[in-house]
N, CA, C and O atoms as CSV, one atom per row, in Angstrom:
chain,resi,resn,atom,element,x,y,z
A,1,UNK,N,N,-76.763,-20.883,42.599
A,1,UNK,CA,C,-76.150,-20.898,41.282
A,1,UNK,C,C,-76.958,-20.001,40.346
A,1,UNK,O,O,-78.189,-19.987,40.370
A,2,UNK,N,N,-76.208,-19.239,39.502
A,2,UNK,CA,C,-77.040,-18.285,38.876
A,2,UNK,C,C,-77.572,-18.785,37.258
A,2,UNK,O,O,-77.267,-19.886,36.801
A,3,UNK,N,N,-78.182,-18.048,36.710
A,3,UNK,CA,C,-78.747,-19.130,35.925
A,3,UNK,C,C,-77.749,-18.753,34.187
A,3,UNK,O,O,-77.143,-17.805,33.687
A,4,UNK,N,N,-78.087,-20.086,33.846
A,4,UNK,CA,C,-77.193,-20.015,32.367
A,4,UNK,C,C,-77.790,-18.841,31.746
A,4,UNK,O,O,-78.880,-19.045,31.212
A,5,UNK,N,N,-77.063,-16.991,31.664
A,5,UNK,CA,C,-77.464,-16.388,30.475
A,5,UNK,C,C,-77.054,-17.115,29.070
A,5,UNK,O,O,-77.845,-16.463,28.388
A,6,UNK,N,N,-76.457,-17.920,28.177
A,6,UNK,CA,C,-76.358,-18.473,27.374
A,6,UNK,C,C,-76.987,-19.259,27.079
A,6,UNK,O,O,-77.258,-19.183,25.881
A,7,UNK,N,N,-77.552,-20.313,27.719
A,7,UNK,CA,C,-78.209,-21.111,27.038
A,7,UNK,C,C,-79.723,-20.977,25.958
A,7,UNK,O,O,-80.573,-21.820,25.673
A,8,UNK,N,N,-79.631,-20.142,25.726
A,8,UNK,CA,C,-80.742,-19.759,24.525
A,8,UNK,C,C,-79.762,-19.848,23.159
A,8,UNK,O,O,-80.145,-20.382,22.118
A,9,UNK,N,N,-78.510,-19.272,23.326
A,9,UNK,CA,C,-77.555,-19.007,22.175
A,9,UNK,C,C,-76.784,-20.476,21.921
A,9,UNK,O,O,-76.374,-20.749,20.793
A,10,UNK,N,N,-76.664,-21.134,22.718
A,10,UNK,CA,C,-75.641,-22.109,22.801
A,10,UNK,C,C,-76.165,-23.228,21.132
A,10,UNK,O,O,-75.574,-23.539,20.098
A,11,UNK,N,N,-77.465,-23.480,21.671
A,11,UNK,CA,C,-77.655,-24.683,20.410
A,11,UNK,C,C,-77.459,-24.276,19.171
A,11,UNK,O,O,-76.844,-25.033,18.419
A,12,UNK,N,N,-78.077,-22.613,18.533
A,12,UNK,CA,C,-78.051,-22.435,17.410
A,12,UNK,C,C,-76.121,-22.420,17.024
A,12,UNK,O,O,-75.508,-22.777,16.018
A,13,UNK,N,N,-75.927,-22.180,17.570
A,13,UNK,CA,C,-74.315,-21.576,17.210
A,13,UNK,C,C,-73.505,-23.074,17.294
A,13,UNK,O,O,-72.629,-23.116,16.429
A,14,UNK,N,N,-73.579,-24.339,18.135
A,14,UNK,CA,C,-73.450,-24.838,17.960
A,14,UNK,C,C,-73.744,-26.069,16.622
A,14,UNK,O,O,-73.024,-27.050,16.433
A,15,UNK,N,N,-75.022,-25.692,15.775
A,15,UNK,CA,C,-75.369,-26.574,14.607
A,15,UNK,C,C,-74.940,-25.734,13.690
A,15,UNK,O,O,-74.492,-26.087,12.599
A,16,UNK,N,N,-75.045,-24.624,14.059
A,16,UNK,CA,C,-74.622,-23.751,12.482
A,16,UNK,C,C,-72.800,-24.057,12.572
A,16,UNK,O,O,-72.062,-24.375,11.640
A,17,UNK,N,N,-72.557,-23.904,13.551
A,17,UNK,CA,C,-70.717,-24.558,13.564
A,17,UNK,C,C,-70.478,-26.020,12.869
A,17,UNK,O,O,-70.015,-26.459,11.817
A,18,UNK,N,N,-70.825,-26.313,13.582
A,18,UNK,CA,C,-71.130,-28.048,12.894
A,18,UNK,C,C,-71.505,-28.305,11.604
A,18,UNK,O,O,-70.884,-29.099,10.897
A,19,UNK,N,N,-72.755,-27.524,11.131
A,19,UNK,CA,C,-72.644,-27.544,9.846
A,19,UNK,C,C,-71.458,-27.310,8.699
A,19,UNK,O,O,-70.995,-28.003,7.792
A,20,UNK,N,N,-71.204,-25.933,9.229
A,20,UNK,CA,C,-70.039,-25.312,8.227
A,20,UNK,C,C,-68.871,-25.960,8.757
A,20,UNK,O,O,-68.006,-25.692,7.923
A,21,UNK,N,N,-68.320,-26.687,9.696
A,21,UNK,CA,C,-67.036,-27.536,9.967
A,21,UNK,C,C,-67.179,-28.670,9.175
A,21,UNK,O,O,-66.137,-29.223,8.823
A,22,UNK,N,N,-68.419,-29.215,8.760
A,22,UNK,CA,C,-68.757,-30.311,8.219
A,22,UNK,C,C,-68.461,-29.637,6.489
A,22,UNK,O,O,-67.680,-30.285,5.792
A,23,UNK,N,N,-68.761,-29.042,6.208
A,23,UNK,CA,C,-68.449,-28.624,5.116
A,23,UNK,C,C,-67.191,-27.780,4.598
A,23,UNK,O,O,-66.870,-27.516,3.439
A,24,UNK,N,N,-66.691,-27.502,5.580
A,24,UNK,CA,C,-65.117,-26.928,5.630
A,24,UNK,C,C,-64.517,-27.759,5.724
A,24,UNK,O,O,-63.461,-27.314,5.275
A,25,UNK,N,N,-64.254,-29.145,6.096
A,25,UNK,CA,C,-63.690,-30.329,6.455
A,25,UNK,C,C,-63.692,-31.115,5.360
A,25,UNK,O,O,-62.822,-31.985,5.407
A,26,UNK,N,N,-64.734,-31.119,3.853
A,26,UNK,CA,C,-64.666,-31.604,3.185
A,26,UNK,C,C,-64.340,-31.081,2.022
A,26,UNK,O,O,-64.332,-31.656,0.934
A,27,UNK,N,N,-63.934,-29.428,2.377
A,27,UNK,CA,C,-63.321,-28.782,1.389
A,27,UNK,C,C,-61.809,-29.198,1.441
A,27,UNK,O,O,-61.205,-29.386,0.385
A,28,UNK,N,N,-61.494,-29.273,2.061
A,28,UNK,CA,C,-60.063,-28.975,2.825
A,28,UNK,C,C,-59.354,-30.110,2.702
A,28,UNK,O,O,-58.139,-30.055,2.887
A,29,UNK,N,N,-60.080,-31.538,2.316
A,29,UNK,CA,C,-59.991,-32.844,2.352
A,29,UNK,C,C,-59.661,-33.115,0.662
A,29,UNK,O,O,-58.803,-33.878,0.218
A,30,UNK,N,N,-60.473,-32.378,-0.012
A,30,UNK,CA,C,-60.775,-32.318,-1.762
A,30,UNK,C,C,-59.379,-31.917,-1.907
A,30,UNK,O,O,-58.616,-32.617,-2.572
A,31,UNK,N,N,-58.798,-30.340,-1.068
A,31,UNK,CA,C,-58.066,-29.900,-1.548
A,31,UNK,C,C,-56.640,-30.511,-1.344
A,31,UNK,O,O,-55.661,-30.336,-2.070
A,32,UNK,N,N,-56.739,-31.370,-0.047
A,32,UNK,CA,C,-55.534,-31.947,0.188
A,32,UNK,C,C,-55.187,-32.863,-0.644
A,32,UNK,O,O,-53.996,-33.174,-0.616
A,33,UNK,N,N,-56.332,-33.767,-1.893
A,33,UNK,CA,C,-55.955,-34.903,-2.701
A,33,UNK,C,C,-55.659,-34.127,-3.734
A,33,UNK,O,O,-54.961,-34.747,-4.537
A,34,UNK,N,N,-55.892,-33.018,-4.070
A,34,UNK,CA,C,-55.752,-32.330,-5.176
A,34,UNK,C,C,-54.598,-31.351,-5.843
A,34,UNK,O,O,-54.108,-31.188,-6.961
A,35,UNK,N,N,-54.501,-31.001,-5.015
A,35,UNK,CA,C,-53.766,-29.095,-5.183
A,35,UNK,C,C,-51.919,-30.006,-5.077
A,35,UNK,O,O,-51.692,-30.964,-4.339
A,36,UNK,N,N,-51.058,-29.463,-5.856
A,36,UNK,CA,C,-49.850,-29.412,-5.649
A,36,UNK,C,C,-49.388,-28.802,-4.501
A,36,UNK,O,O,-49.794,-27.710,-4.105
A,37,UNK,N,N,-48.095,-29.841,-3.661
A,37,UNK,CA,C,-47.694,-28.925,-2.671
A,37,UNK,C,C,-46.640,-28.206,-3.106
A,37,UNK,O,O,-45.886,-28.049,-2.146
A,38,UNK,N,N,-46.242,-27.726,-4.010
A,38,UNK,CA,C,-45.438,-26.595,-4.442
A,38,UNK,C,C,-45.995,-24.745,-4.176
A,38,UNK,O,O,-45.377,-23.712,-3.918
A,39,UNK,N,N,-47.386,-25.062,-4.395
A,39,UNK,CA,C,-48.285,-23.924,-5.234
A,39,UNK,C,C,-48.503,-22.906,-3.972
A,39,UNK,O,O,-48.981,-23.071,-2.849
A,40,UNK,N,N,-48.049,-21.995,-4.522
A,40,UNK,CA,C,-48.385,-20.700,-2.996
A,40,UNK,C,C,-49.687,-20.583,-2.843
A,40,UNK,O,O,-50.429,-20.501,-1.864
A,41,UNK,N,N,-49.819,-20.588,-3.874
A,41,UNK,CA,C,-51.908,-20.209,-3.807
A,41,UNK,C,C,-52.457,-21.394,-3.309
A,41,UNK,O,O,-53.583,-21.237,-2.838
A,42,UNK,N,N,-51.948,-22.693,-3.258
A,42,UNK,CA,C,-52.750,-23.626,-2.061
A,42,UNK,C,C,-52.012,-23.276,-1.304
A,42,UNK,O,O,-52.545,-22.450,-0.562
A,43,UNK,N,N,-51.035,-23.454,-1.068
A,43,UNK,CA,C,-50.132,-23.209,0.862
A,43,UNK,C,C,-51.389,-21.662,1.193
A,43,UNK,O,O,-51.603,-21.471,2.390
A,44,UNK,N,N,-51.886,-21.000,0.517
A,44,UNK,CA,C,-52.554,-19.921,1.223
A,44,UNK,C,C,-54.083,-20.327,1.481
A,44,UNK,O,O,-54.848,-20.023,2.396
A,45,UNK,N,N,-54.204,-20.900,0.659
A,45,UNK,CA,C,-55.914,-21.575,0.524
A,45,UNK,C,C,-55.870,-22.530,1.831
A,45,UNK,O,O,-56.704,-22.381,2.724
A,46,UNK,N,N,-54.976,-23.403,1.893
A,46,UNK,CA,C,-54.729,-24.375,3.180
A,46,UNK,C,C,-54.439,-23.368,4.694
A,46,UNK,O,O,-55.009,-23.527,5.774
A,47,UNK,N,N,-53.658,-22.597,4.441
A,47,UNK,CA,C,-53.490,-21.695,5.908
A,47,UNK,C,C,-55.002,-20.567,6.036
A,47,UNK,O,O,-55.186,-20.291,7.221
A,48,UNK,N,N,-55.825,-20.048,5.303
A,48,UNK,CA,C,-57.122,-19.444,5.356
A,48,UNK,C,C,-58.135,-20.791,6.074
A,48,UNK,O,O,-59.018,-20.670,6.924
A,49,UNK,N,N,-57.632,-22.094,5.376
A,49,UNK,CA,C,-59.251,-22.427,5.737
A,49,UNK,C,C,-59.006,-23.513,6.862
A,49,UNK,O,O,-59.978,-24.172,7.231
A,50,UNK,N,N,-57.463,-23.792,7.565
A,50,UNK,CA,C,-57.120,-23.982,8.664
A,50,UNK,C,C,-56.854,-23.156,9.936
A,50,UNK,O,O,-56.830,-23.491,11.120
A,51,UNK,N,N,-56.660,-21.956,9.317
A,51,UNK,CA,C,-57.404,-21.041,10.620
A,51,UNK,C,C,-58.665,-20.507,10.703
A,51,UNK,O,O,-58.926,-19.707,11.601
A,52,UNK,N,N,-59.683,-20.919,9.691
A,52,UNK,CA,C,-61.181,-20.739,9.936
A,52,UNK,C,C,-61.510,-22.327,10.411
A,52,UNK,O,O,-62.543,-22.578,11.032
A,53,UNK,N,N,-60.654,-23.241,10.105
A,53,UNK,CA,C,-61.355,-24.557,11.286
A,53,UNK,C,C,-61.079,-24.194,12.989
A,53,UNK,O,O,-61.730,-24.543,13.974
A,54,UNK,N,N,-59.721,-23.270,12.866
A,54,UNK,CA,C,-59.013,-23.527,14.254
A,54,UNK,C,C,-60.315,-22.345,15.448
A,54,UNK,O,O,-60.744,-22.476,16.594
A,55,UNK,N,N,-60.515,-21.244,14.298
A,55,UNK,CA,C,-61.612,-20.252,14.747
A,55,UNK,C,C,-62.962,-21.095,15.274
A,55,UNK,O,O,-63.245,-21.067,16.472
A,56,UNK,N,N,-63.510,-21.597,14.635
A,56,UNK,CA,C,-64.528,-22.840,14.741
A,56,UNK,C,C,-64.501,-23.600,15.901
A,56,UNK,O,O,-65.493,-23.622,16.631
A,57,UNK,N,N,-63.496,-24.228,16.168
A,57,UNK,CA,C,-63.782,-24.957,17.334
A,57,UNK,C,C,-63.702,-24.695,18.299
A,57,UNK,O,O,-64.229,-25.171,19.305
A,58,UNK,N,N,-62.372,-23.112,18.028
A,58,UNK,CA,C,-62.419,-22.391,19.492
A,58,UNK,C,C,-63.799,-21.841,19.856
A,58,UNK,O,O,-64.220,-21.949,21.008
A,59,UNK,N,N,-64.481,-21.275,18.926
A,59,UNK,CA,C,-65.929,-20.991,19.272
A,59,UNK,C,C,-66.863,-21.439,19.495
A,59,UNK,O,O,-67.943,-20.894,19.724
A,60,UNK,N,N,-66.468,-23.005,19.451
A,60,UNK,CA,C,-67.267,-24.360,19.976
A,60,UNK,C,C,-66.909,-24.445,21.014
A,60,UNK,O,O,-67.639,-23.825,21.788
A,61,UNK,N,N,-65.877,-25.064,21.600
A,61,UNK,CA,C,-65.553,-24.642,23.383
A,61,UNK,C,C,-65.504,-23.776,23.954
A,61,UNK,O,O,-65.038,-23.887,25.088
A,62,UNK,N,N,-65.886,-22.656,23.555
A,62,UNK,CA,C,-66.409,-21.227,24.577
A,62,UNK,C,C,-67.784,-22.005,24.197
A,62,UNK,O,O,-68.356,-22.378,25.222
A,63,UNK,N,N,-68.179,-22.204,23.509
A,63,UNK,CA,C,-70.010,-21.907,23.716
A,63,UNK,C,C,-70.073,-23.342,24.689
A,63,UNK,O,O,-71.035,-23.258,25.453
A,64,UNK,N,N,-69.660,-24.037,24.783
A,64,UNK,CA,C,-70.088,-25.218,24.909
A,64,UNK,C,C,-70.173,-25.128,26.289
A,64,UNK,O,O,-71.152,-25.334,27.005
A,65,UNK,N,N,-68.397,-24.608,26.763
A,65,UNK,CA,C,-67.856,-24.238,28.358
A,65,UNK,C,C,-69.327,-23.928,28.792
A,65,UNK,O,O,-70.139,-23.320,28.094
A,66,UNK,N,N,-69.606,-24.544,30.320
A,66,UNK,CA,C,-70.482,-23.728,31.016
A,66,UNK,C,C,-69.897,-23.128,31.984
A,66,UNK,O,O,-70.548,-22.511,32.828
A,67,UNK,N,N,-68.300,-23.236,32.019
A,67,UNK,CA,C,-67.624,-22.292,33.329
A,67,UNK,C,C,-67.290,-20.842,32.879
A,67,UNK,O,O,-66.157,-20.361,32.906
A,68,UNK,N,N,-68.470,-20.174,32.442
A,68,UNK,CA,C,-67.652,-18.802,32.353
A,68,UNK,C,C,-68.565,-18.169,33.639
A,68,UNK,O,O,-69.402,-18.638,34.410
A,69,UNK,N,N,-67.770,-16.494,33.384
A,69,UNK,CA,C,-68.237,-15.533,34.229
A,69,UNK,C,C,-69.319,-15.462,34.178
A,69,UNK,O,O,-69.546,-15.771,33.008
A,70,UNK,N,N,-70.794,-15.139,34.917
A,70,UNK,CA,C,-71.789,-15.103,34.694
A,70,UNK,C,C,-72.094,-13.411,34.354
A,70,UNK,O,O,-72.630,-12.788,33.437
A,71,UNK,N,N,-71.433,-13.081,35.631
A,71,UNK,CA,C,-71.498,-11.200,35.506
A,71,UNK,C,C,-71.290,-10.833,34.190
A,71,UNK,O,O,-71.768,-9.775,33.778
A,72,UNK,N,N,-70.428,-11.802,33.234
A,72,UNK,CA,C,-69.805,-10.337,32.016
A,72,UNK,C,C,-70.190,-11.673,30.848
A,72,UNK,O,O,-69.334,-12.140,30.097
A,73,UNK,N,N,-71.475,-12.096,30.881
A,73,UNK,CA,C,-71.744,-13.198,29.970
A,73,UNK,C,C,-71.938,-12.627,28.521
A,73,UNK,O,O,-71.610,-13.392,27.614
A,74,UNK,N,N,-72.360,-11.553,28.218
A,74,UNK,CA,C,-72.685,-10.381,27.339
A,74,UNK,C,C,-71.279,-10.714,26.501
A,74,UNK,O,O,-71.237,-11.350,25.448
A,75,UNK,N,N,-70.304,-10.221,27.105
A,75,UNK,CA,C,-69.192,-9.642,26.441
A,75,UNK,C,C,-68.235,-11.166,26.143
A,75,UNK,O,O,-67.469,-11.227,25.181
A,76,UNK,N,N,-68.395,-12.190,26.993
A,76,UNK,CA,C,-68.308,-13.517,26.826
A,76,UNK,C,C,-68.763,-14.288,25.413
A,76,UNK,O,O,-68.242,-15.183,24.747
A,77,UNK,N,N,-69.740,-13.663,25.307
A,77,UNK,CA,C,-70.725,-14.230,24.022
A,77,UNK,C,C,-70.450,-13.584,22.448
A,77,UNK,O,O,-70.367,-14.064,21.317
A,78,UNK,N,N,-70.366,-12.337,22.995
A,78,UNK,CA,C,-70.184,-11.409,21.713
A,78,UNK,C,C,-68.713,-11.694,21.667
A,78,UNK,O,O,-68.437,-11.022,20.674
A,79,UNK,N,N,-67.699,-12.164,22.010
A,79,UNK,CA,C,-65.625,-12.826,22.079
A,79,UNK,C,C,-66.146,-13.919,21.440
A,79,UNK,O,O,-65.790,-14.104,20.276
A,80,UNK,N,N,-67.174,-14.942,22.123
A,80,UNK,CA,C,-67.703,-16.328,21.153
A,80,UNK,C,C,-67.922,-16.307,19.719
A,80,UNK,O,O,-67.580,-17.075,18.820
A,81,UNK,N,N,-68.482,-15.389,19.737
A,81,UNK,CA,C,-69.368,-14.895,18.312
A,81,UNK,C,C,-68.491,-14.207,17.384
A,81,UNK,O,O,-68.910,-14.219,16.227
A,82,UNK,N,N,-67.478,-13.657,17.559
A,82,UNK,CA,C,-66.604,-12.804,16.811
A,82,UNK,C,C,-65.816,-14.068,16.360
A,82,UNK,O,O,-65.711,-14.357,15.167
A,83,UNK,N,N,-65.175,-14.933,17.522
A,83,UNK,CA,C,-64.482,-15.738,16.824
A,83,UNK,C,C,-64.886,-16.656,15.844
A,83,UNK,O,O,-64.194,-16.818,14.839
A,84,UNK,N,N,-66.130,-17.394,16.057
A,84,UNK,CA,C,-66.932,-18.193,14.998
A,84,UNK,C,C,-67.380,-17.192,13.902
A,84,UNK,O,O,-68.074,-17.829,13.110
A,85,UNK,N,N,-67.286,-15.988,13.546
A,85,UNK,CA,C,-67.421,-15.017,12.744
A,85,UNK,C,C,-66.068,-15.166,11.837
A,85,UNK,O,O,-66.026,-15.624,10.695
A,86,UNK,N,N,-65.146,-14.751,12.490
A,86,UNK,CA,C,-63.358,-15.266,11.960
A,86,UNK,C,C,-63.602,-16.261,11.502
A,86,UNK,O,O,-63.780,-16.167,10.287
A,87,UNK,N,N,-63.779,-17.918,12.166
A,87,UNK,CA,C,-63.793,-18.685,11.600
A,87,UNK,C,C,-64.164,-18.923,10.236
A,87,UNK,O,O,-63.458,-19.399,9.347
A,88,UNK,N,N,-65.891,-18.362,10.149
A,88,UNK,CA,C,-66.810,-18.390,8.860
A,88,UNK,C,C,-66.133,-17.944,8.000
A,88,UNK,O,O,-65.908,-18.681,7.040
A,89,UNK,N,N,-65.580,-16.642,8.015
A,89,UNK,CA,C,-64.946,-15.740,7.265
A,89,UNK,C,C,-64.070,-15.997,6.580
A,89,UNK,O,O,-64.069,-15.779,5.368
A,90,UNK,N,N,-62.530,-16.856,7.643
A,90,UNK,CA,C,-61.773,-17.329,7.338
A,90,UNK,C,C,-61.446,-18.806,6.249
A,90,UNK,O,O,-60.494,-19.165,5.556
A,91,UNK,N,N,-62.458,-19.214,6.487
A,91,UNK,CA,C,-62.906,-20.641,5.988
A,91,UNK,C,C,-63.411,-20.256,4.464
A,91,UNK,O,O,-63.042,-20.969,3.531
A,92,UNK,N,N,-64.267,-19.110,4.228
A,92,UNK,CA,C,-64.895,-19.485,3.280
A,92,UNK,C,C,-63.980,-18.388,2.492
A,92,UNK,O,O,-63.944,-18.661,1.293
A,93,UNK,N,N,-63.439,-17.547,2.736
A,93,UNK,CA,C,-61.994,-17.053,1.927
A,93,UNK,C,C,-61.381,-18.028,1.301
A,93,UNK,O,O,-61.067,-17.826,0.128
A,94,UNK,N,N,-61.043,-19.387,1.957
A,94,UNK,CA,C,-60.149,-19.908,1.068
A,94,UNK,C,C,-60.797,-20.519,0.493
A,94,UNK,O,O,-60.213,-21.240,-0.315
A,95,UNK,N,N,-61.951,-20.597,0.523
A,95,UNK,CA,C,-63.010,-21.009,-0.595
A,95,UNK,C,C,-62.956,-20.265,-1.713
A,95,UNK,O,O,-62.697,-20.707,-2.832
A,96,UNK,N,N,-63.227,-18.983,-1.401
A,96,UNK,CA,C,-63.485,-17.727,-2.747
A,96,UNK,C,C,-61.960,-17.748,-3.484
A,96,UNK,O,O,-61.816,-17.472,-4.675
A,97,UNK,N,N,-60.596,-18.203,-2.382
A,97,UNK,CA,C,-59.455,-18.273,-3.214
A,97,UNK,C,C,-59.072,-18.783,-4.032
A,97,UNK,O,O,-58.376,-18.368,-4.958
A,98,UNK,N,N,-59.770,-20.531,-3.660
A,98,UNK,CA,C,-59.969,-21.652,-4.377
A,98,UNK,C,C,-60.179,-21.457,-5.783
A,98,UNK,O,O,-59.464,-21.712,-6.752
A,99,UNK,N,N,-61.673,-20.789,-5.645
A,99,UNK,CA,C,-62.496,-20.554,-6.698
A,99,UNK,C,C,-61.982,-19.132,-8.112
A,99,UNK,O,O,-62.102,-19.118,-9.337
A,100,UNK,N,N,-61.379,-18.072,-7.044
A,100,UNK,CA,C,-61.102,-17.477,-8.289
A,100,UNK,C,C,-59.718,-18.284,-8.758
A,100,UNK,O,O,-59.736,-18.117,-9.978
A,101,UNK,N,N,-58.701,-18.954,-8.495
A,101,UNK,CA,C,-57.315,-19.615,-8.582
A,101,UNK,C,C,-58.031,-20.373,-9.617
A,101,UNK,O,O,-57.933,-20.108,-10.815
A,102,UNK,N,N,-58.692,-21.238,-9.178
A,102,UNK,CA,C,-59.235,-22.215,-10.463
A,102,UNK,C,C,-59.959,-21.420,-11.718
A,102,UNK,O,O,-59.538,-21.926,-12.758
A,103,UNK,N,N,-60.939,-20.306,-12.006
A,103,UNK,CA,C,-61.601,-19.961,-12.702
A,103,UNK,C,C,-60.697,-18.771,-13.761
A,103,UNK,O,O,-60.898,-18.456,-14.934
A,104,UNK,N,N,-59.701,-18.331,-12.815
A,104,UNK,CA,C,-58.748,-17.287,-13.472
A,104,UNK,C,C,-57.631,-17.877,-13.618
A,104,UNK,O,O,-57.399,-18.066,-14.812
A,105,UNK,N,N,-56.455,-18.430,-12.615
A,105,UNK,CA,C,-55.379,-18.760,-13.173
A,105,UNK,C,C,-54.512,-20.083,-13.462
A,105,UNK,O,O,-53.297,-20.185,-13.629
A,106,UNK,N,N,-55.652,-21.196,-13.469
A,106,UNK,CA,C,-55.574,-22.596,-13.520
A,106,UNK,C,C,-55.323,-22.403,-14.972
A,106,UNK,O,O,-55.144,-23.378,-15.702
């Protein structure tokens, strides 16, 4: 059996996910008691920071998987990493949307 190239990467990426799901989860929770469901600008704030959760966890079960290719673990990791990148990205957009919606056109 060849040996885990990942497991050096696996833990950090896994707490830093966890963290920011933990905190994307309680954005998203605020916004669901809050925001009118009429309002385009939440229906967009809600679809940004539900496909930066959906990014998130997919990049939690690749990292987590220990059945990948071993040969092409490189390019495995850096597909992991892009998507938890999306996720971050995605997530905290509808944060910044949140924030200018409330500060400018609330």
């Amino acid at each position: 059996m060849e040996k885990d190239q990942l497991f050096n990467f696996r833990q950090p990426l896994v707490t830093a996910a966890g963290i920011i799901l933990g905190f994307v989860l309680n954005f998203a929770t605020e916004l669901v008691k809050r925001e009118s469901k009429n309002d385009l600008i939440a229906l967009l704030i809600i679809l940004f920071t539900l496909s930066g959760i959906t990014f998130l966890i997919i990049s939690l079960y690749r990292i987590l998987n220990n059945d990948y290719d071993r040969a092409n673990a490189r390019r495995f990791y850096r597909k992991t990493l892009n998507c938890f990148l999306a996720g971050v990205i995605l997530s905290f957009a509808g944060g910044v949307i949140k924030m200018i919606h409330t500060l400018f056109l609330s």
